[in-house]
PATORDREN-723808 format. One record per residue (C-alpha): z, y, x. Coordinates in steps of 0.05 Angstrom, whole numbers, plus 5000, padded with zeros to 4 digits. Example, Ala and Ser with C-alpha at 12.3 -4.5 7.8 and 13.67 -1.06 7.14 Angstrom:
<sites>
515649105246514349795273
</sites>
This chain:
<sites>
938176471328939975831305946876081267941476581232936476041202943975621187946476201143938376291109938275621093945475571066943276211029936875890999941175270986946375550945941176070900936675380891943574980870945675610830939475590790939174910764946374970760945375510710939475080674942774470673948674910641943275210594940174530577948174170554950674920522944975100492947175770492945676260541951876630543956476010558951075860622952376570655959876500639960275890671955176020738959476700747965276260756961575650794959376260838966976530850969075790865963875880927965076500942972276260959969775630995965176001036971276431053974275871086969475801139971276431172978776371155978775581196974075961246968375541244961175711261956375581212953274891239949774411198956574091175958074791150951874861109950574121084958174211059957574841025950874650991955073960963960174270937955774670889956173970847963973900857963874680835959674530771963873890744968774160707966474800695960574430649964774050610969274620576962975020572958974510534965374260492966275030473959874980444959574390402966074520376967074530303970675110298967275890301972876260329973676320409981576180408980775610371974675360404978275410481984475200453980274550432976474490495981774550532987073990497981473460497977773560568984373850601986773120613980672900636978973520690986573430712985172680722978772750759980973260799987172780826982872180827977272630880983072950922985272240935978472010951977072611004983972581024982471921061976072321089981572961113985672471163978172251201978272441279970872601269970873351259965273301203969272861154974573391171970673841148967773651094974773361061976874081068970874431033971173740983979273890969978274650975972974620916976974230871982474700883978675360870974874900811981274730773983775480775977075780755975475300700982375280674984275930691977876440694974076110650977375960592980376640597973477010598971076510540978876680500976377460510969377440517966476860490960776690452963076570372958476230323951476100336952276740378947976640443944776000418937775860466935075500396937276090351934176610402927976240399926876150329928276900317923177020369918076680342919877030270918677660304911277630303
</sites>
């Protein structure tokens, strides 16, 4: 009974985390497009972190769910900062435009990323099994964040991406508002 209200809450936790993820996203983007592109892949980077709890063979405890919920804002980091440097970039075309976001944030999501696996990494050596834990979801997110952001995500914006003012919140509601 108590693993089923642990796996609602966790559930709840993550849609509620997802949502502002994706409206925070909205709010530094501006463009819609860019904010589902980048919550797909903030929702793939959990998708493989919740993996792991069956993988170590864990129950889902309260450790489990606090650390999963957490890791939502690990999972958003650098996933925000190509999306909204995509789309205040100067240039209109998407290979430029990644190619861009990627040369002047790379460096800086590389160097976070070190500078948070060596702060959890302290946390991964604890005796107490919830540090344990939660350095491996901590280092586990980075992980899956740094391949998603740099990987998934600037492929789907290279393919997929929004060019122009294409999927601009601001354009879509000023051509709303010219509609009637």
């Amino acid at each position: 009974m108590t693993e089923i209200k642990f796996v609602e809450t966790m559930k709840q936790g993550l849609v509620i985390s997802i949502m502002f993820a994706f409206i925070a996203l909205l709010a530094a983007t501006q463009n819609l497009i860019m904010a589902f592109y980048a919550s797909l892949s903030i929702g793939m980077i959990l998708v493989n972190v919740l993996a792991l709890i069956p993988y170590m063979g864990w129950q889902l405890g309260s450790s489990e769910s606090v650390g999963v919920v957490i890791c939502v804002g690990f999972a958003v980091d650098y996933v925000v900062h190509l999306a909204s440097h995509y789309t205040h970039s100067k240039y209109n075309d998407r290979k430029t435009r990644i190619r861009e976001s990627l040369r002047e944030m790379g460096i800086s999501i590389i160097s976070g990323s070190i500078t948070t696996v060596a702060a959890s990494a302290v946390l991964y050596i604890c005796v107490i099994t919830t540090f344990h834990k939660f350095a491996l979801f901590v280092l586990s997110t980075i992980f899956f964040a740094i391949i998603y952001s740099l990987g998934f995500f600037a492929a789907l914006c290279t393919a997929a991406g929004p060019s122009e003012k294409c999927g601009n919140f601001c354009n879509l509601c000023s051509d709303f508002q010219n509609w009637y």
